[in-house]
N, C-alpha and C positions, 0 to 999 in steps of 0.2 A: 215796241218800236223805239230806236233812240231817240233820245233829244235831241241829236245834233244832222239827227236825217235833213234838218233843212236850209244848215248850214252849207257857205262854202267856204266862208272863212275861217277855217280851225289848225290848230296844232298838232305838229308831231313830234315826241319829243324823242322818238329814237324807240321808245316801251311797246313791248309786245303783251298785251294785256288776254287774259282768261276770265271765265266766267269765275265769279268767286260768290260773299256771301250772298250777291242778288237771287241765286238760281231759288233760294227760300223762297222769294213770295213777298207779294205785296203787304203783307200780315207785316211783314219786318222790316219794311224800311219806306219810302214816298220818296219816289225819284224826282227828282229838281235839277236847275243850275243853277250854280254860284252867282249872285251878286256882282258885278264889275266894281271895281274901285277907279279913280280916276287917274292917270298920271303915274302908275306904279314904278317905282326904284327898287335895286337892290339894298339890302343889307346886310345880310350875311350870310353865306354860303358851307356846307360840309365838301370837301372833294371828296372824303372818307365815305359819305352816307351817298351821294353820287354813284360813286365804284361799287357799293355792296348794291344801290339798286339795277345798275346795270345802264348807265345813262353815257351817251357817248361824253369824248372827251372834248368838247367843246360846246357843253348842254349852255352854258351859261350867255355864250356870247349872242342868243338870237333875240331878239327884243320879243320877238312870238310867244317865246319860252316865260319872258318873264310877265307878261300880260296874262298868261295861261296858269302861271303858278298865283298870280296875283287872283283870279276866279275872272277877269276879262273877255278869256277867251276861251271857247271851249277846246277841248282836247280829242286828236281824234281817235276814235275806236274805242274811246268813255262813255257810260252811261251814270253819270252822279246821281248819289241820292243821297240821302240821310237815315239811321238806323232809330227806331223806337227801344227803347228800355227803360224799365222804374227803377227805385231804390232807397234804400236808407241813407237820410242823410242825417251825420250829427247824432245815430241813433233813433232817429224820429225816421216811419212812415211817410215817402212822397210821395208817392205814388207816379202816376206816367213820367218820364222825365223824356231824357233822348238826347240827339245830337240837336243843340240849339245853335250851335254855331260852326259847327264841323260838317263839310261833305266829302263825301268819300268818292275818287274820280272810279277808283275797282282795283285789282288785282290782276299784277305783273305777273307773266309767265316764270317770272325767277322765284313768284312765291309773298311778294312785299304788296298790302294794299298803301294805297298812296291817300293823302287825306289831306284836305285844306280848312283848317281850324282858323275863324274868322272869317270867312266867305259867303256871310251874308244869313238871313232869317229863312228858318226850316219851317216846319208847320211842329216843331216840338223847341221852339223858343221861349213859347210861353210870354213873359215880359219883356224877355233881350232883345237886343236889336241885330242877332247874332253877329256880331263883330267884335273881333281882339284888337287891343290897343297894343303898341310899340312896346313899352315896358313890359309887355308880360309874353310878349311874344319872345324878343330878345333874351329873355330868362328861359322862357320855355327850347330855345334852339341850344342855347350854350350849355344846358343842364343836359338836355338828353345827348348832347352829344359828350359831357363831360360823363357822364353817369355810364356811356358805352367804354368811353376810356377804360373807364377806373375796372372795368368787367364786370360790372352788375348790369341785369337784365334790364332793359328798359325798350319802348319806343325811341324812334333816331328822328333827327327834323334836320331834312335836305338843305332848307335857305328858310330866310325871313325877308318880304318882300313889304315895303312899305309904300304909302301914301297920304300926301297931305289933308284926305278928307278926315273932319272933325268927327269926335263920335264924344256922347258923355257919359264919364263916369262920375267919380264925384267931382270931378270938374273936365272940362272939354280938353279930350287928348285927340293924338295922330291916330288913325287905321294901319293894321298891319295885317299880314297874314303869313302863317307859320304851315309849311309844307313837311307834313309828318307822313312817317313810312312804319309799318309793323306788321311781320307775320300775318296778325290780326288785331282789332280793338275791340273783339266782343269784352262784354264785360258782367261782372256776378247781375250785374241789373238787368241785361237781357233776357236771364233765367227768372229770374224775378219777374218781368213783367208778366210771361207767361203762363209762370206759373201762380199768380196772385188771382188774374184774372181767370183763372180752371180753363184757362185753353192747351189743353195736354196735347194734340196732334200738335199744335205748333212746336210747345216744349220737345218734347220729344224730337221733332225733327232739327233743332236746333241742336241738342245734345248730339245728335247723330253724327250732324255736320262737324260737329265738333272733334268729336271722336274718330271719324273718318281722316279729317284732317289734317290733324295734330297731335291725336293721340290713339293710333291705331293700337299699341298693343293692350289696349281697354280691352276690346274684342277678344283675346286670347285668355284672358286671365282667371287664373283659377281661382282668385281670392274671390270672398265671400260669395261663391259656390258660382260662380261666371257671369255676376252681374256688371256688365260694363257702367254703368253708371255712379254703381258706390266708386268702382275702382276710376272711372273720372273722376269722382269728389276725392279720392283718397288723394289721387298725384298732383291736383291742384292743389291740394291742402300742402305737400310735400314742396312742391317748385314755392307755392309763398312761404312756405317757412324758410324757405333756403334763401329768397329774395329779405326775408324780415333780419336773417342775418347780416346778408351783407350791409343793409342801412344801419343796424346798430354798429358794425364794426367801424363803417367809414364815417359815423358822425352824422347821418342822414336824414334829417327830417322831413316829411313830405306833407304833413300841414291839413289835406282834407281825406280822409281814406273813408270814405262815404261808400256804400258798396258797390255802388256807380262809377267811379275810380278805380277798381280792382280787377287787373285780366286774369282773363281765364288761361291763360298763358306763363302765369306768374312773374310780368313783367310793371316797371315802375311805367306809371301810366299818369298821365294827365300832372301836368307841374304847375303849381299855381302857387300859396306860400308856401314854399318850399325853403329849406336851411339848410345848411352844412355848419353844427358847429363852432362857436370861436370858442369861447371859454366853455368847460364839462361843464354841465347842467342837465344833469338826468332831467329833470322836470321840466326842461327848455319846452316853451311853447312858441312856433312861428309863428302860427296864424292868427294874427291880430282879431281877427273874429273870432276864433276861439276861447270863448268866453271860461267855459269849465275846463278847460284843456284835457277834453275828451280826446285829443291828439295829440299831446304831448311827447316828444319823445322816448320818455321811459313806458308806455302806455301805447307804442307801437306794434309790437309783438302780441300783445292782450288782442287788441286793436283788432288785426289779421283774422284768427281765431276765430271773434265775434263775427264777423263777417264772414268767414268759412262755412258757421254755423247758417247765417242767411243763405246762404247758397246749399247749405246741405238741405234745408226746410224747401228751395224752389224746388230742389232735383227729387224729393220722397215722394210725389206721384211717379216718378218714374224710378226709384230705386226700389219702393214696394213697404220697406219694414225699416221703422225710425231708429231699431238696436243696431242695423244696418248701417244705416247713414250716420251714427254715432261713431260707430268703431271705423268707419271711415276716415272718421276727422283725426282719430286718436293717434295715427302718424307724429300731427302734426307736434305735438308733445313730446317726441322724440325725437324727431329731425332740428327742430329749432336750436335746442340747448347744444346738441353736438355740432351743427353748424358753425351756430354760434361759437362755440370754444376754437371749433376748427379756425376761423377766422381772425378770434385774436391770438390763437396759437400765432399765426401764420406772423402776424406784428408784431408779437415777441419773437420771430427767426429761429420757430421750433414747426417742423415738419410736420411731427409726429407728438402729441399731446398726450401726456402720461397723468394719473390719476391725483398727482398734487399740483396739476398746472391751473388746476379750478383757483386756488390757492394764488396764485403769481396772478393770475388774471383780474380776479375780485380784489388784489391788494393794489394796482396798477387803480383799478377803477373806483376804489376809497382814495386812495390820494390824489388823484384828479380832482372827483369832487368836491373834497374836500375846500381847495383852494381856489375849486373851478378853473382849473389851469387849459390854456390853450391845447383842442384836442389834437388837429392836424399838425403844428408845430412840436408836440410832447414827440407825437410817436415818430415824427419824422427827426429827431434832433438825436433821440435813441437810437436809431438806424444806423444814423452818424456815428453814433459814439460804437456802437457795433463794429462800424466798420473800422473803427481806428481812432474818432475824432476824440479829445479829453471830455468826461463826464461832463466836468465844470460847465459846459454849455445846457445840460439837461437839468443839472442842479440847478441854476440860476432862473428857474421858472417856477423854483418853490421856495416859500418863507420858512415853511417846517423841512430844514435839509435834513436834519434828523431820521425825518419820518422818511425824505427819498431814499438817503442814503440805508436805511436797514430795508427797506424795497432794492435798492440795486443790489446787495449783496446777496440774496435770493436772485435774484435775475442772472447773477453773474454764476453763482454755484450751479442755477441749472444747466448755465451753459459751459458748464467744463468742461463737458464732453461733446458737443456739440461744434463743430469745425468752423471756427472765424468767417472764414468767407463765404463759404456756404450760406450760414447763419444771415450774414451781412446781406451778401444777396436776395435773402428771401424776402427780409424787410424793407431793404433799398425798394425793392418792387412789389410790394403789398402796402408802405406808409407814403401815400403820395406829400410830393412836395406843395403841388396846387389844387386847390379844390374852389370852386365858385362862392366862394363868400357874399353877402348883399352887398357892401360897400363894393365890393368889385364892379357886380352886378350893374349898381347905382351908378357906376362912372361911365361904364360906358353906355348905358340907358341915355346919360345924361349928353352925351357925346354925339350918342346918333340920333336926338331932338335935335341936335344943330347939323345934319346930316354931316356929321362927320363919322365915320365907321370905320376905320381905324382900330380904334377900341376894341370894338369887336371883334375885330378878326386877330387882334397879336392876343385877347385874351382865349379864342376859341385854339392861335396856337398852342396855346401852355399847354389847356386842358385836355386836349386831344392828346398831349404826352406828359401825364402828369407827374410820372414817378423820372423824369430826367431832369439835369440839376438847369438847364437854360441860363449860363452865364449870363450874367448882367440885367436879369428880371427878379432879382431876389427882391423888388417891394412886393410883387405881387406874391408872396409865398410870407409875407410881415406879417405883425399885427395888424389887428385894425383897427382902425383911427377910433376916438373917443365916439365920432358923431356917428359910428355905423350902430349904436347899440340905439338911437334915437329911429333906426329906419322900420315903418310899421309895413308888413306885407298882410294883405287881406285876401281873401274870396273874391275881391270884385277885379275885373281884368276885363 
């Protein structure tokens, strides 16, 4: 029976909703309703993530709407609940974990579950008080919606809906709640739970669901003699390696890749310290909690892998033979590397990557680090000079010009034969001009505590078109200031 059988007072927001992951069973999730906050406001909005879910065009204006995205008001033809799943965190065994502050309203007939992260305590809270605070909500909407810009695979976050009730973290901040949408958010940890605890009908019916619905040609496949399950573990292994590329190319750090963070979708999932980048520092560590920097950016790709491997170990009651689920993963060791190249081919405004481009690639990424030069600024300033602009502006970001200058004349021989504009175009639209940097982040954080939002919305313009030049916003596309290198992001939100 629903929850909202005894409601009269509920919302509609225009969504024609289907059964989706509920139809599994009470085994997999404990249906709830959200929390109400008190007094809810806007704060930021996607029209972009609106339009892909399918929401008329005036979703915003009903105050119903925004009490209902707030967890206020129930929604109608929802049945919310919350999902169970364990996982590795840090490398260490958690064991049960779940959604401790996320509910999930269900799944649109266009295919998008809908999810309210911040909306109150689950029965898998555990300690939290299942609620997200402002600052990390605001990051979490601008990033997934920057991160769809850029064309990496990620969950979208429709709005961020705020109120003045207190919550604490290490000291008393605002309540927010952040309105996410994704194909799906199962995650490596779902499989994990059920397969830790040897409940294989579950496992199994999970997997099915899986396969059924987003990865039907498992079913068909000849590899390893027609087992659908390796060949799930295989092409998940394949979509994250292809996801680990795009975050190495674009500068991407995402701070906790716990295997409870990782979709079975291979999409970037759950943002929390999260980075983009300012000066190369392969070693760059975001997460101020990350003590060992077990997640360091150069340590992302390893990272993945490891986590594969946890998910290959949930899925071997049901794949049968461990030399199975090995060569499974073994994809992933080939898709990464040529991804990879593929991608910063693509920054160097070369289509097609010929077998000394390893060479130009690896010499770009010793002189970066070298100096640790500004990564989103290097390769967009290159673009530029691609297209026309004088070197002298690329040059002037290194002290060893020596050392650019015999890197560009490589760069410049390869592309002798490769056609200006073309060239030019490629990188114009692969080296974005704006990318969410913290200091960004921090301002306009800082902006919509005095509820001014503003902020928010000219920097969700940029990022939403980040590879166009937006006369008259080149600070946001600047360095950044001395004090953003002093900004610490952590685990707690």
């Amino acid at each position: 029976m629903s929850l909202l059988a005894e409601d009269t007072d509920v919302a509609d927001l225009g969504l024609r909703w289907k059964p989706g992951f509920q139809t599994l069973g009470t085994a997999f999730l404990t249906h709830l309703r959200p929390t109400p906050l008190p007094d809810p406001y806007w704060v930021g909005h996607s029209e972009s993530a609106a339009r892909e879910l399918g929401l008329p065009a005036d979703w915003r204006r009903s105050d119903t709407t925004l009490s209902a995205l707030t967890g206020s008001l129930p929604i109608a033809d929802t049945n919310p609940f919350a999902t169970v799943y364990s996982g590795h965190q840090f490398g260490v065994w958690a064991g049960q974990l779940g959604d401790g502050r996320a509910i999930l309203l269900g799944e649109t007939e266009s295919g998008f579950e809908v999810q309210l992260k911040g909306a109150g305590r689950t029965p898998y809270s555990r300690m939290g008080d299942g609620r997200a605070v402002l600052r990390s909500s605001v990051r979490e909407f601008l990033c997934s919606e920057a991160m769809h810009a850029l064309g990496i695979p990620t969950t979208r976050a429709l709005c961020v809906t705020g109120s003045d009730a207190r919550v604490r973290r290490e000291e008393l901040e605002t309540a927010a709640v952040v309105t996410r949408t994704s194909p799906s958010f199962i995650r490596f940890g779902h499989f994990e739970h059920f397969s830790a605890n040897e409940r294989y009908d579950e496992l199994r019916a999970l997997a099915d669901f899986v396969i059924d619905r987003h990865y039907p040609e498992c079913r068909a496949t000849e590899r390893f003699g027609g087992n659908a399950y390796a060949a799930l573990l295989e092409t998940v292994s394949e979509r994250t390696a292809a996801l680990m590329a795009q975050w190495q190319a674009v500068g991407f750090c995402h701070g906790v890749m716990n295997t409870d963070n990782m979709s079975i979708l291979g999409l970037t999932i759950d943002y929390g310290p999260f980075q983009f980048l300012d000066g190369f520092n392969p070693r760059h560590i975001c997460n101020h909690s990350d003590n060992g920097g077990r997640y360091a950016y150069n340590q992302q790709p390893n990272v993945a892998y490891w986590n594969l491997y946890c998910l290959g170990q949930a899925l071997l009651p049901l794949i049968g033979e461990q030399e199975v689920a090995i060569a499974a993963l073994e994809s992933y060791k080939t898709v990464f590397p040529r991804e990879f190249e593929r991608c910063m081919g693509a920054k160097l405004g070369l289509a097609d990557t010929r077998d000394g481009d390893r060479g130009l690639i690896e010499g770009a990424l010793s002189l970066l680090a070298k100096e640790q030069t500004d990564w989103t600024i290097f390769w967009r300033r290159l673009s530029q000079h691609r297209a026309g602009a004088d070197a002298q502006t690329v040059r002037d970001l290194f002290a060893d010009t020596a050392g650019f200058d015999a890197w560009l004349l490589l760069f410049s021989e390869r592309h002798a034969t490769v056609p200006q504009a073309l060239a030019a175009d490629l990188m114009l639209a692969t080296n974005p001009k704006f990318v969410l940097r913290n200091h960004l982040g921090q301002q306009a954080i800082e902006s919509a505590h005095r509820k001014d939002f503003a902020g928010v919305a000219t920097l969700l313009k940029l990022l939403e078109t980040p590879f166009e030049e937006h006369a008259g916003q080149d600070a946001y596309a600047g360095f950044p200031p001395d004090w953003a290198s002093s900004i610490e992001i952590s685990c707690s939100s």
